[in-house]
Backbone as CSV, one residue per row, in Angstrom:
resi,resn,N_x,N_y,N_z,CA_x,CA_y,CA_z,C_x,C_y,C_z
1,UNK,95.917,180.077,-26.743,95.603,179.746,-28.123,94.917,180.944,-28.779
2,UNK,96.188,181.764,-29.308,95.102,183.356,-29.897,94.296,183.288,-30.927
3,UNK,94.556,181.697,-31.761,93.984,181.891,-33.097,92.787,180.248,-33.173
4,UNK,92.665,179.787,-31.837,91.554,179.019,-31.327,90.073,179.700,-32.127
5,UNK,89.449,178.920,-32.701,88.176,178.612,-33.218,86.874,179.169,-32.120
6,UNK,87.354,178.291,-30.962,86.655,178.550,-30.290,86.422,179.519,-29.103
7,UNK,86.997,180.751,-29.491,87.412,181.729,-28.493,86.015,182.529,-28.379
8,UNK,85.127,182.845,-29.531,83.758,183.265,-29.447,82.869,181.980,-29.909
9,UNK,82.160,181.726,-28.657,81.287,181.314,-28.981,80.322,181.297,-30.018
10,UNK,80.094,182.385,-30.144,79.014,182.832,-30.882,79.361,182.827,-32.253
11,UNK,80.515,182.287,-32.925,81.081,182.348,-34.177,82.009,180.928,-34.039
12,UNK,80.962,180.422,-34.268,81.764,178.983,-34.234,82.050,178.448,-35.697
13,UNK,83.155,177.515,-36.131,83.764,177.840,-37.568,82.716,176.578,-38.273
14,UNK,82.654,176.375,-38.980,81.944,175.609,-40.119,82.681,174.390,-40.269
15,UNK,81.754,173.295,-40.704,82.396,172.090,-41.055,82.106,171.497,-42.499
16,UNK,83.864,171.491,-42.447,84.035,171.048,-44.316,83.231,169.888,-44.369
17,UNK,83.219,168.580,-43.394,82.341,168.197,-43.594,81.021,167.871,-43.717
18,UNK,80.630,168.693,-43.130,78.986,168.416,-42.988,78.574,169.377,-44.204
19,UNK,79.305,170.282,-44.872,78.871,171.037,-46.290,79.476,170.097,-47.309
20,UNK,80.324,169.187,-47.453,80.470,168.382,-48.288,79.349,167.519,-48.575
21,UNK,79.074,166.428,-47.283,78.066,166.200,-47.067,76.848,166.509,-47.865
22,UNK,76.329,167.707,-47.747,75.055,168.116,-48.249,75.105,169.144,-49.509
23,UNK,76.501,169.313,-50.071,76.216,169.709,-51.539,76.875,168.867,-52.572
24,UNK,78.046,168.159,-51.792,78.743,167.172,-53.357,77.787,166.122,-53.261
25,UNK,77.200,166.000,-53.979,76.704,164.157,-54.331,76.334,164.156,-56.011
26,UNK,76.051,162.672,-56.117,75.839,162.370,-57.254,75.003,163.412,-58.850
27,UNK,75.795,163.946,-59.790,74.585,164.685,-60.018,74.307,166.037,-60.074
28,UNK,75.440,166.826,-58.742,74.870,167.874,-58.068,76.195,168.826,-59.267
29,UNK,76.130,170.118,-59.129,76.905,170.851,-59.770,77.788,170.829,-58.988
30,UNK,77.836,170.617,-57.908,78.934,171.236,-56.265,79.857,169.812,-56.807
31,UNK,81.360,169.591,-57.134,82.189,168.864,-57.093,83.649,168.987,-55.422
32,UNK,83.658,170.025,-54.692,84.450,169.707,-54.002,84.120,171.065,-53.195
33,UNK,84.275,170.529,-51.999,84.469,171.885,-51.163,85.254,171.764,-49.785
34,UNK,86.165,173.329,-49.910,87.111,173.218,-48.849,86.717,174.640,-48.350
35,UNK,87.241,174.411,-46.898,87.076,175.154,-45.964,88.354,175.214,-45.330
36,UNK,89.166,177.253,-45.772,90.518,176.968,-45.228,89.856,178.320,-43.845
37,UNK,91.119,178.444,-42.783,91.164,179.308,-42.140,91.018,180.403,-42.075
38,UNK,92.204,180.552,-42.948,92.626,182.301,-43.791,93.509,182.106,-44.836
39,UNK,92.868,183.108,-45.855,93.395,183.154,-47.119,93.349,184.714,-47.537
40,UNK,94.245,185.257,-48.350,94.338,186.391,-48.717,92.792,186.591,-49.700
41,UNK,92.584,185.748,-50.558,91.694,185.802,-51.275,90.601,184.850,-51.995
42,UNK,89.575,184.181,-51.659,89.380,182.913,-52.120,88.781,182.794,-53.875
43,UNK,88.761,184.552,-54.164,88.570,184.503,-55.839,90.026,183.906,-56.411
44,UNK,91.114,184.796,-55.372,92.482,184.703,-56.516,92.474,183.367,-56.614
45,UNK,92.224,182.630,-55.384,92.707,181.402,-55.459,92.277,180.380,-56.109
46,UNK,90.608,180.750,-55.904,90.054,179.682,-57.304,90.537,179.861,-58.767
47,UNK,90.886,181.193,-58.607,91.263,181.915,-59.967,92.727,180.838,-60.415
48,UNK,93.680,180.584,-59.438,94.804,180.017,-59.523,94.434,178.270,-60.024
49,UNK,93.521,178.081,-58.970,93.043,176.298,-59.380,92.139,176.781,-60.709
50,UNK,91.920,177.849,-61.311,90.869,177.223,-62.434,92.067,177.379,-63.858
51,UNK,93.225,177.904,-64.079,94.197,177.685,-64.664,94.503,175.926,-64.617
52,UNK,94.200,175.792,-63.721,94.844,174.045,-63.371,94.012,173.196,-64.087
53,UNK,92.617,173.831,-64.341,91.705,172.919,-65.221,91.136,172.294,-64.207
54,UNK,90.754,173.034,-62.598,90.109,172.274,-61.816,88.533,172.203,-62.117
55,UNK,88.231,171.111,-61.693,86.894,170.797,-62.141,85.520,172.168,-62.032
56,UNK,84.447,172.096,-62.846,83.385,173.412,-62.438,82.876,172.432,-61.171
57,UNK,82.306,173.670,-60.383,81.551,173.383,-59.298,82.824,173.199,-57.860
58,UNK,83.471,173.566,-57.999,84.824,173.877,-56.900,84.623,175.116,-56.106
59,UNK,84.448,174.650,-54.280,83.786,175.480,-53.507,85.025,176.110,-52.915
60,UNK,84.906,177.164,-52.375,86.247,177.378,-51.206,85.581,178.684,-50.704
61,UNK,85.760,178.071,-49.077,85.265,179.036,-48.189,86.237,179.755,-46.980
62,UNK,86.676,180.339,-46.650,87.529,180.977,-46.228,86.516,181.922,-44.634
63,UNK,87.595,181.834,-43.554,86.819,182.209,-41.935,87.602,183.405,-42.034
64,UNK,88.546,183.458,-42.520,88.741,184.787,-42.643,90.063,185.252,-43.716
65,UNK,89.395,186.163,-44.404,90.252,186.619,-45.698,90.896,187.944,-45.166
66,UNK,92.177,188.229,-45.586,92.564,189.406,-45.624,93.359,190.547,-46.505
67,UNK,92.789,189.955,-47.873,93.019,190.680,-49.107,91.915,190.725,-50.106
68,UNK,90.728,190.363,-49.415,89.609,190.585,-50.248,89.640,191.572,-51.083
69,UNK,88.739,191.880,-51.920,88.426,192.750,-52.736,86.784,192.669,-53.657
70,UNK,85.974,193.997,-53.162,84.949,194.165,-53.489,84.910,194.634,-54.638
71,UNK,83.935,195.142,-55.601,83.889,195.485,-56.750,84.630,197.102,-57.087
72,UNK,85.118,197.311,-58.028,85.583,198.515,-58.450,86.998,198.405,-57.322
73,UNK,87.926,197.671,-57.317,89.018,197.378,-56.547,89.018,197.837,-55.089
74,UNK,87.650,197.791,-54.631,87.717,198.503,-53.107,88.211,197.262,-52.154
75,UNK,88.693,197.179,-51.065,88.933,196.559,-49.968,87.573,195.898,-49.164
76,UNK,87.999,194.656,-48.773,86.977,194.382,-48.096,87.208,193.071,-46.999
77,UNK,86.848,193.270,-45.619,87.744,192.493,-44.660,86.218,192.354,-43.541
78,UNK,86.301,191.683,-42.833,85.401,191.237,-41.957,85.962,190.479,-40.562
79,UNK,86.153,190.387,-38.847,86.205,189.929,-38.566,86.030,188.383,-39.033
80,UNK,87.065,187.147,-38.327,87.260,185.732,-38.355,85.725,185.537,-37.964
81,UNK,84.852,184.476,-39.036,83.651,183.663,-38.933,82.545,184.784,-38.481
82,UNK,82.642,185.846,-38.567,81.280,186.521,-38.805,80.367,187.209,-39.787
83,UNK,81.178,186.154,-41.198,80.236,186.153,-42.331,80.475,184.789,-43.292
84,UNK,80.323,184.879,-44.264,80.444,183.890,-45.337,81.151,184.401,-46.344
85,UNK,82.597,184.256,-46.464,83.112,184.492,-47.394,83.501,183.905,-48.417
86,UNK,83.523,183.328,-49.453,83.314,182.037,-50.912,83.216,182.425,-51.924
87,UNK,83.607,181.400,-52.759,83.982,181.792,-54.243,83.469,180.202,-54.864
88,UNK,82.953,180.494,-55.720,82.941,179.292,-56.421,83.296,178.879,-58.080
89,UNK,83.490,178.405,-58.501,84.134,177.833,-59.604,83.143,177.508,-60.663
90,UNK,82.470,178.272,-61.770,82.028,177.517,-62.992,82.458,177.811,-64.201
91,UNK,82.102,177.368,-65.416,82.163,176.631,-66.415,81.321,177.289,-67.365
92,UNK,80.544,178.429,-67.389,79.220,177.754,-67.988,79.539,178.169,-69.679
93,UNK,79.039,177.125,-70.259,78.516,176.505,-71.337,77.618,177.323,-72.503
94,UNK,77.579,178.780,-72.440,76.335,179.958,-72.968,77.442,180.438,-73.437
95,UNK,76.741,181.296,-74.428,77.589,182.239,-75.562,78.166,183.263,-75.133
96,UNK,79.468,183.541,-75.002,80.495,184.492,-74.091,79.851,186.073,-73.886
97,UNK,78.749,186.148,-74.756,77.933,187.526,-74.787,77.024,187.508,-74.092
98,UNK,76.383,186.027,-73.408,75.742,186.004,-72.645,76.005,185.928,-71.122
99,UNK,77.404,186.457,-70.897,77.554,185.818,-69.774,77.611,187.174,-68.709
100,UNK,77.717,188.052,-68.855,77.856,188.895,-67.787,76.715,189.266,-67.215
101,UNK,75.856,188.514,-67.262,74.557,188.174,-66.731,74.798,186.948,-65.215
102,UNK,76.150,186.475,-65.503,76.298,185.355,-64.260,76.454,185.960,-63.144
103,UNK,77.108,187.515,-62.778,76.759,187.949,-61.693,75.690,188.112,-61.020
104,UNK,75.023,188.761,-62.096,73.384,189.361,-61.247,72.602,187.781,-61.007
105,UNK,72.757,186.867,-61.822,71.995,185.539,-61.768,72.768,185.000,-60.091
106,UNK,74.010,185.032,-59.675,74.400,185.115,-58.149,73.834,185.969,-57.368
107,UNK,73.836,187.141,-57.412,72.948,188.136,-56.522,72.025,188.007,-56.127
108,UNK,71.032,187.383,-57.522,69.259,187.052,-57.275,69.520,185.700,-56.334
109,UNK,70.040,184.608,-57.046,70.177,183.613,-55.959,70.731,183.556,-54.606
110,UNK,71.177,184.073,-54.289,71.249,184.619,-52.632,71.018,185.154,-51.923
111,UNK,69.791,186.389,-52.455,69.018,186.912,-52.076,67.936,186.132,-51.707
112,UNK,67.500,185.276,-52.216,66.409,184.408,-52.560,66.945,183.695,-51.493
113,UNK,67.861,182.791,-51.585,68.153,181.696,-50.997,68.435,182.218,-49.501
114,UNK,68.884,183.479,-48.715,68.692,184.168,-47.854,67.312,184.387,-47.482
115,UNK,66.743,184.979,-48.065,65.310,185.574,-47.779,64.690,184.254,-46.879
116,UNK,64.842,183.333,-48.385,64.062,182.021,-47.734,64.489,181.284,-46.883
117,UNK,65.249,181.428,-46.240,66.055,180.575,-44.877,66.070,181.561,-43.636
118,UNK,65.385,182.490,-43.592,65.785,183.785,-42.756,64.388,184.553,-42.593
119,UNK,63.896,184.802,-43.397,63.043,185.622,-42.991,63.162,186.864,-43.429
120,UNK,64.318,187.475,-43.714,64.886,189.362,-43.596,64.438,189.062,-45.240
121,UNK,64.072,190.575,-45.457,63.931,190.974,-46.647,64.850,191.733,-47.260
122,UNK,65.443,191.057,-47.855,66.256,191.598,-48.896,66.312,191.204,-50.444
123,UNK,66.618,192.985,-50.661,66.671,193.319,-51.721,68.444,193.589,-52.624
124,UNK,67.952,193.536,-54.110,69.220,193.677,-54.889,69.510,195.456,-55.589
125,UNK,70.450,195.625,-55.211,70.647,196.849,-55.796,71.835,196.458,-56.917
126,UNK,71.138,197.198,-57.742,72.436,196.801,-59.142,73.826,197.089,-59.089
127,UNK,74.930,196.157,-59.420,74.027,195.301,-60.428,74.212,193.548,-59.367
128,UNK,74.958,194.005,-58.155,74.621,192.537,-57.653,74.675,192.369,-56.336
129,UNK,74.597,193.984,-55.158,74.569,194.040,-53.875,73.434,193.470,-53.003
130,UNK,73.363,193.190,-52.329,72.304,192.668,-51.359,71.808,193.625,-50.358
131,UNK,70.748,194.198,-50.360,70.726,195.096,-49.551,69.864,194.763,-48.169
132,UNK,69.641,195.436,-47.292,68.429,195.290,-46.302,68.129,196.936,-45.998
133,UNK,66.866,196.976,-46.715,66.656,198.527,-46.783,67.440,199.468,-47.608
134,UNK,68.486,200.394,-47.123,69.362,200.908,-47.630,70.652,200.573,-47.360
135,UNK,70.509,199.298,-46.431,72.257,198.784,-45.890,72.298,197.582,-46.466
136,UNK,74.632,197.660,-47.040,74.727,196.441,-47.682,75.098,195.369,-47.050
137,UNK,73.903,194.127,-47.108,74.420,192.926,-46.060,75.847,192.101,-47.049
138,UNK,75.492,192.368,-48.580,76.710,191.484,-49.463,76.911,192.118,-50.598
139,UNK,78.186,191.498,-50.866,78.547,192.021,-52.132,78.758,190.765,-53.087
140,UNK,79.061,191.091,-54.410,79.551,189.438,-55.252,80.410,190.100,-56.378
141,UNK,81.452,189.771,-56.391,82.637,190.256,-57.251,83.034,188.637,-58.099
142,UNK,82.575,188.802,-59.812,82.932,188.453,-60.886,84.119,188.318,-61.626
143,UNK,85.001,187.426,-61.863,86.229,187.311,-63.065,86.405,186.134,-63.624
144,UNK,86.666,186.776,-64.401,86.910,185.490,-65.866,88.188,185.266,-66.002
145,UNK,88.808,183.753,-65.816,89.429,182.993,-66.147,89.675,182.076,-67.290
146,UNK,90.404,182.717,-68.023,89.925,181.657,-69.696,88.892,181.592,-70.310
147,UNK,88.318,180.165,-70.108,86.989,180.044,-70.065,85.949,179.813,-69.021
148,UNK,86.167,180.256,-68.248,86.103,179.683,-66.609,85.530,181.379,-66.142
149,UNK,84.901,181.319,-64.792,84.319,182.360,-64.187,84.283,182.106,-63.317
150,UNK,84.960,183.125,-61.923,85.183,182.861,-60.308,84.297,183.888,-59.997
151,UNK,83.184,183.521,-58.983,81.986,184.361,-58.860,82.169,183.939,-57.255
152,UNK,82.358,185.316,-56.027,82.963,185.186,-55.117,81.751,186.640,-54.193
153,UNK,81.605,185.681,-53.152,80.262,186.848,-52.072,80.949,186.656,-50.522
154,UNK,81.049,187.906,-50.133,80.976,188.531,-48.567,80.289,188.774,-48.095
155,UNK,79.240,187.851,-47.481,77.792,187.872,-46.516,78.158,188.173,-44.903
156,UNK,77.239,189.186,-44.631,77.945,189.764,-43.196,76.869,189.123,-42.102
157,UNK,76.783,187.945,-41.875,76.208,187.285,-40.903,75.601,187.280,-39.486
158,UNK,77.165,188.111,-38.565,76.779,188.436,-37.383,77.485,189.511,-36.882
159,UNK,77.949,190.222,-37.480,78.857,191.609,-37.209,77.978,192.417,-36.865
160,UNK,78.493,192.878,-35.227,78.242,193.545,-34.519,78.441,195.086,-35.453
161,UNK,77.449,196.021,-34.425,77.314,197.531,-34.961,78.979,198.310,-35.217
162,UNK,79.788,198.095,-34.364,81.251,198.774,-34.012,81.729,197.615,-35.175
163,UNK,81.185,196.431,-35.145,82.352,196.174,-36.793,82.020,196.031,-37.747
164,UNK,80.828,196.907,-38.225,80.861,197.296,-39.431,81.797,198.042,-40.473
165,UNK,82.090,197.931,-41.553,83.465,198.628,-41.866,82.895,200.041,-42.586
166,UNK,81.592,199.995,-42.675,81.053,201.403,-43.161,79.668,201.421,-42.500
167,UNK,79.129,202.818,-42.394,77.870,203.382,-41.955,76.726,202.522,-42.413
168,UNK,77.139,202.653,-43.458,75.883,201.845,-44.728,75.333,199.932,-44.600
169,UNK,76.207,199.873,-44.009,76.941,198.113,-44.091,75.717,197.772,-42.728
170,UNK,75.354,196.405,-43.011,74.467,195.841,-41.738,74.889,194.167,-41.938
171,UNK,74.100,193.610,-40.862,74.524,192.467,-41.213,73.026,191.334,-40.905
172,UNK,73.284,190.357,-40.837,71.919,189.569,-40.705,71.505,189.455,-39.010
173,UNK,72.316,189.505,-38.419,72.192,189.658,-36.741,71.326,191.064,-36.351
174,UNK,72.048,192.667,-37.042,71.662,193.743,-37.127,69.920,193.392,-37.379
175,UNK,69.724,192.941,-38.623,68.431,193.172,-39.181,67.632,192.043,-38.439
176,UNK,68.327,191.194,-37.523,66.728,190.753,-36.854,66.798,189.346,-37.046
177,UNK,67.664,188.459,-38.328,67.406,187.127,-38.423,67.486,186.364,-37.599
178,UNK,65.918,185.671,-37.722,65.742,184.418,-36.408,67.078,183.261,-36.589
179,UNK,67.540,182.857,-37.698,68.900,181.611,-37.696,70.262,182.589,-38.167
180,UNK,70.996,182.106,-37.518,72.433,182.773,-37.525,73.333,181.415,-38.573
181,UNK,73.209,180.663,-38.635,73.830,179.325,-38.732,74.720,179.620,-40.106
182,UNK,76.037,179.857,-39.675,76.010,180.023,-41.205,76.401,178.810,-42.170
183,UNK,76.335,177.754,-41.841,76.231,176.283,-42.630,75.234,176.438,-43.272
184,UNK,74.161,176.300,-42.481,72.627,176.428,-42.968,72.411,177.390,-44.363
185,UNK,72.921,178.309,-43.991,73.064,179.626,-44.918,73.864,179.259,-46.344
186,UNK,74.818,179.030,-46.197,75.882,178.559,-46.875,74.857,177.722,-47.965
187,UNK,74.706,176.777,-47.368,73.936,175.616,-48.222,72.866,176.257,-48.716
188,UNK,71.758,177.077,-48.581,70.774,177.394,-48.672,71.048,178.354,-50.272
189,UNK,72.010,179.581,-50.104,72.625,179.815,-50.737,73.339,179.262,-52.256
190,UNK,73.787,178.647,-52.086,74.620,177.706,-53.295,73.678,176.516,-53.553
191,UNK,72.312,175.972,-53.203,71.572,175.000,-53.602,70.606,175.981,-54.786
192,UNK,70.532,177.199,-54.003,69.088,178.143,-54.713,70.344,178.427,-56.166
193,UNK,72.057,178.700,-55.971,72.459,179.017,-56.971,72.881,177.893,-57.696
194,UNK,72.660,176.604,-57.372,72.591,175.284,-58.564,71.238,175.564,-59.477
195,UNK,70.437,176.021,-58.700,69.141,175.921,-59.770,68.894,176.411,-60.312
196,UNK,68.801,177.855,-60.261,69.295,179.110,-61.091,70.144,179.021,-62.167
197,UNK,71.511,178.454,-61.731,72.447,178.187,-62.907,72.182,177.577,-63.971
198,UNK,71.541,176.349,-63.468,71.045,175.100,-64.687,70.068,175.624,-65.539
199,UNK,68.989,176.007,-64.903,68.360,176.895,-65.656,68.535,177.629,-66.947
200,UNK,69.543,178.962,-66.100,70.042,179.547,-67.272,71.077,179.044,-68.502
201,UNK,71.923,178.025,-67.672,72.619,177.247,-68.806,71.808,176.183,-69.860
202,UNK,70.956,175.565,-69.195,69.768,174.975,-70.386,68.694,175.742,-71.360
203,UNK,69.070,177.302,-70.897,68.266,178.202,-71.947,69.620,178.757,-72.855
204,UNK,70.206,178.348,-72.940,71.582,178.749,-73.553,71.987,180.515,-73.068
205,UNK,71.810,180.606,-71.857,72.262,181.486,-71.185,70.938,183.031,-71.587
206,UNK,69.698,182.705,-72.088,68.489,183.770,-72.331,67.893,183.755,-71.209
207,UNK,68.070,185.126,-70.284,67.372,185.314,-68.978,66.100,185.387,-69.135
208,UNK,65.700,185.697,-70.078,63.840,185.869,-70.365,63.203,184.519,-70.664
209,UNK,63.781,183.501,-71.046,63.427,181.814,-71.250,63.494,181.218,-69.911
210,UNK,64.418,181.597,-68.851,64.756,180.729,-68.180,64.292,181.568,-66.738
211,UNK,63.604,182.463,-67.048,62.597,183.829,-65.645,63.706,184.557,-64.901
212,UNK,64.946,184.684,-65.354,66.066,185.122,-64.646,65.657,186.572,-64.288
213,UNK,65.858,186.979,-65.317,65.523,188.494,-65.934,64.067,188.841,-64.510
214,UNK,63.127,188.616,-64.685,61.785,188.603,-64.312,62.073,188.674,-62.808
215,UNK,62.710,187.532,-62.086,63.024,187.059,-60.622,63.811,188.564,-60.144
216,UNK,65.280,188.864,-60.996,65.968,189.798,-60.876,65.124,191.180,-60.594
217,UNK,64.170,191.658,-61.500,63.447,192.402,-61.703,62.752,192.727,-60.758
218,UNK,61.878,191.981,-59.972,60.921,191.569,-58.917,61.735,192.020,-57.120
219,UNK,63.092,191.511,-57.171,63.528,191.642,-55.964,64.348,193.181,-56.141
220,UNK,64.294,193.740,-57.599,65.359,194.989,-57.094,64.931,195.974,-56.263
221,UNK,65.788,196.598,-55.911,65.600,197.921,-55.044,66.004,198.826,-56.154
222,UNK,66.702,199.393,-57.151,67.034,199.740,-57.834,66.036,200.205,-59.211
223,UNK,65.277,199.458,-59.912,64.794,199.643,-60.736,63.376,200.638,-60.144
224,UNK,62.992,201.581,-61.089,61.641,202.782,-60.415,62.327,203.783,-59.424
225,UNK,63.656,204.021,-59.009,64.215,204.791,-57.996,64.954,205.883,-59.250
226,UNK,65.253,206.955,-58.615,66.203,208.053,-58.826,67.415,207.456,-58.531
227,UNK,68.370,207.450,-59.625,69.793,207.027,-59.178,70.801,208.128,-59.216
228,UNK,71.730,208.386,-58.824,73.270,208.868,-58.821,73.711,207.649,-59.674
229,UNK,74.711,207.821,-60.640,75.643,206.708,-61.086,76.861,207.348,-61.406
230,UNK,77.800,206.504,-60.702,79.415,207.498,-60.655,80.561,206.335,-62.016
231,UNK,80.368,207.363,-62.493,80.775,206.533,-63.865,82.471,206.806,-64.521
232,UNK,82.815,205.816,-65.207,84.483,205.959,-65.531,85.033,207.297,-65.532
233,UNK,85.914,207.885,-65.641,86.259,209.087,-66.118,85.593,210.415,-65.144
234,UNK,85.192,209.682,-63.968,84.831,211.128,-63.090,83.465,211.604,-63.389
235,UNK,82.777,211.197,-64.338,81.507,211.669,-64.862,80.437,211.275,-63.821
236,UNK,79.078,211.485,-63.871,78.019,211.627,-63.098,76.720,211.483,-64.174
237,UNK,75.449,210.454,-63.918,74.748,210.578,-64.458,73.433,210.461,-63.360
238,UNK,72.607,211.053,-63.460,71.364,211.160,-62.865,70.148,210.811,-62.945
239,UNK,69.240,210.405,-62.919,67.959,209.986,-63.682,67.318,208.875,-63.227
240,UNK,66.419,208.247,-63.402,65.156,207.520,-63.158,65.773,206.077,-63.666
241,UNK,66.060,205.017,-63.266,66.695,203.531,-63.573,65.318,202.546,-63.880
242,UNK,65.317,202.313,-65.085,63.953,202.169,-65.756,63.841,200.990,-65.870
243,UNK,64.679,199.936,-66.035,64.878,198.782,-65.870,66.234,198.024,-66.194
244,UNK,66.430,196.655,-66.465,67.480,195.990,-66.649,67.809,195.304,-67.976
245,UNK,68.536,195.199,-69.515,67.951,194.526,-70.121,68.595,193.236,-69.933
246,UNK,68.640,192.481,-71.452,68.498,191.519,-71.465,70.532,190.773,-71.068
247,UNK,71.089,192.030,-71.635,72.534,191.574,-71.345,73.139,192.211,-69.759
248,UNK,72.289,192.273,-68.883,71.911,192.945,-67.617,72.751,194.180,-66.971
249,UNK,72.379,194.945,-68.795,72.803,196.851,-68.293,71.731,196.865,-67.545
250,UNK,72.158,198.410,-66.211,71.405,199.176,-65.791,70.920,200.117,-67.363
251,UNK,69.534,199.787,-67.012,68.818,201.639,-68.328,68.230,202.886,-67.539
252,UNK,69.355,203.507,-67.680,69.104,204.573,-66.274,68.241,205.694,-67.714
253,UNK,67.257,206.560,-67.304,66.776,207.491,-68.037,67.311,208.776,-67.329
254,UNK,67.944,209.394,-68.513,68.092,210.944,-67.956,67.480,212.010,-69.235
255,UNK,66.975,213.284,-68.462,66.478,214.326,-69.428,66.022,213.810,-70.639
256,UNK,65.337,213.087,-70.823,64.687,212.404,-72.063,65.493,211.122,-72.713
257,UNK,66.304,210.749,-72.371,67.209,209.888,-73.235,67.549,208.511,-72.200
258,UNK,67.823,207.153,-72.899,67.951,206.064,-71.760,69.451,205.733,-72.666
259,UNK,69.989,205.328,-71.020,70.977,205.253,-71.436,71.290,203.787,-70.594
260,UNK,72.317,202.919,-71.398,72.573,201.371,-71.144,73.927,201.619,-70.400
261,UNK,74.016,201.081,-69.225,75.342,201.270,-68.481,75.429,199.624,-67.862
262,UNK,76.857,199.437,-68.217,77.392,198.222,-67.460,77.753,198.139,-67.015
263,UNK,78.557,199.760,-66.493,79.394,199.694,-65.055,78.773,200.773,-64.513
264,UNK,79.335,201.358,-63.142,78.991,202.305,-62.283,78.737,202.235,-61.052
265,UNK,78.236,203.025,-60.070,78.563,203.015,-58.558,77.231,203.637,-58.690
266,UNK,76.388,202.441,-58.145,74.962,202.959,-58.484,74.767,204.022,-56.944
267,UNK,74.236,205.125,-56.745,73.695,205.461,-55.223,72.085,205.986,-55.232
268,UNK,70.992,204.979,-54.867,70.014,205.465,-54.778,69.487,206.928,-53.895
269,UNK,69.271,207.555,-54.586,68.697,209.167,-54.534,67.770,209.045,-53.028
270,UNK,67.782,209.595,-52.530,66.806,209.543,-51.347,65.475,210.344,-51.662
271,UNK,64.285,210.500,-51.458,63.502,211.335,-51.364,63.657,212.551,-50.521
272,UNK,63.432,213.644,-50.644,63.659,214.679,-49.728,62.339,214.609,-48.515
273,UNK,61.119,214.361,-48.924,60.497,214.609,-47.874,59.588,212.841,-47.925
274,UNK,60.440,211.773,-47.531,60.214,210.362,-47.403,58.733,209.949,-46.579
């Protein structure tokens, strides 16, 4: 049985039910959640059910993807069940100018919702990586569907040193976490991002009403650092990342001038003599 569940122990697969269980109920934002094997992609695919007019709050978790895709169209693949790979499905209800703020409002909440189930400290590097130290444990890749938004994270759980897919990359096993579970995780995760959400959707999507902004602020790694930012068109900008505003540009300062960026390939500057 080459494609048996239970061939590593140590990566045992998740149960649709026992996460149904403990996020659909009465009330809750979570309306359905499935748990397939393998899927090329579980953004495209929500992306496909949210054309259908499937309900907000539609979970799909995937043991192993093999057409992922991280931000800025990079590739991104992980051994079967040694992370959390998911996408989820919302709706929200805030003024279409307010919304590209729903990534980083995912980032903070799973950072958070990690931290606090785990122990490891992690931090956010802009505008929505998860870091531990200088290594990335996740990523969260954003798209808009109509009116609809598929907001989709690759949490690297228990990947060993040899399967990391880059130098930089760690995972929650690497850094030390006392619970591996990734149910536990899962849930912990998407409960901290129900509350967060509501939040910001009952402030009509204003991160400064609803402490988004503030929380974000608090956990970055990013903001007070020297950045590299590798920007459209081959360009390069350099300078001191001063903070985040309110429509959640990076405000990177260079040679006297701040400048508002919404995209880029942030790389924190190292100190020379640390």
């Amino acid at each position: 049985m080459p494609d048996s569940p239970f061939l590593d122990l140590d990566r045992p697969p998740l149960s649709q039910a026992a996460l149904q269980s403990a996020l659909v109920r009465p009330g809750s934002l979570w309306s359905a959640v499935k748990v397939v094997e393998r899927t090329g992609s579980t953004n495209a695919d929500l992306a496909n059910a949210a054309r259908e007019n499937i309900r907000e709050g539609a979970i799909l978790v995937a043991e192993s993807q093999f057409a992922g895709r991280g931000r800025l169209g990079r590739s991104w693949t992980a051994p079967p069940r040694s992370g959390l790979t998911f996408s989820v499905l919302l709706r929200p209800d805030v003024p279409t100018a307010r919304q590209g703020w729903l990534p980083l409002l995912f980032g903070l909440a799973a950072a958070t919702g990690v931290r606090a189930h785990t122990g490891v400290d992690v931090r956010l590097k802009w505008p929505n990586d998860l870091l531990v130290g200088e290594r990335k444990l996740a990523g969260v890749l954003a798209e808009r569907v109509d009116s609809a938004v598929v907001v989709g994270m690759g949490l690297n759980v228990t990947m060993r040193q040899e399967e990391l897919p880059v130098d930089r990359a760690t995972s929650l096993l690497l850094a030390g976490a006392p619970s591996l579970n990734r149910g536990e995780l899962l849930i912990a995760v998407l409960r901290e991002l129900e509350a967060r959400y509501r939040e910001w959707v009952d402030a009509n999507g204003d991160v400064e009403a609803c402490g988004s902004r503030a929380a974000y602020l608090a956990g970055s790694a990013t903001v007070g650092r020297e950045v590299r930012v590798e920007l459209p068109g081959e360009r390069v900008l350099i300078g001191e990342a001063t903070g985040i505003d309110r429509a959640g540009y990076l405000v990177v300062r260079s040679e006297g001038t701040d400048h508002k960026l919404s995209v880029g390939d942030v790389v924190h500057v190292r100190p020379a003599n640390p």
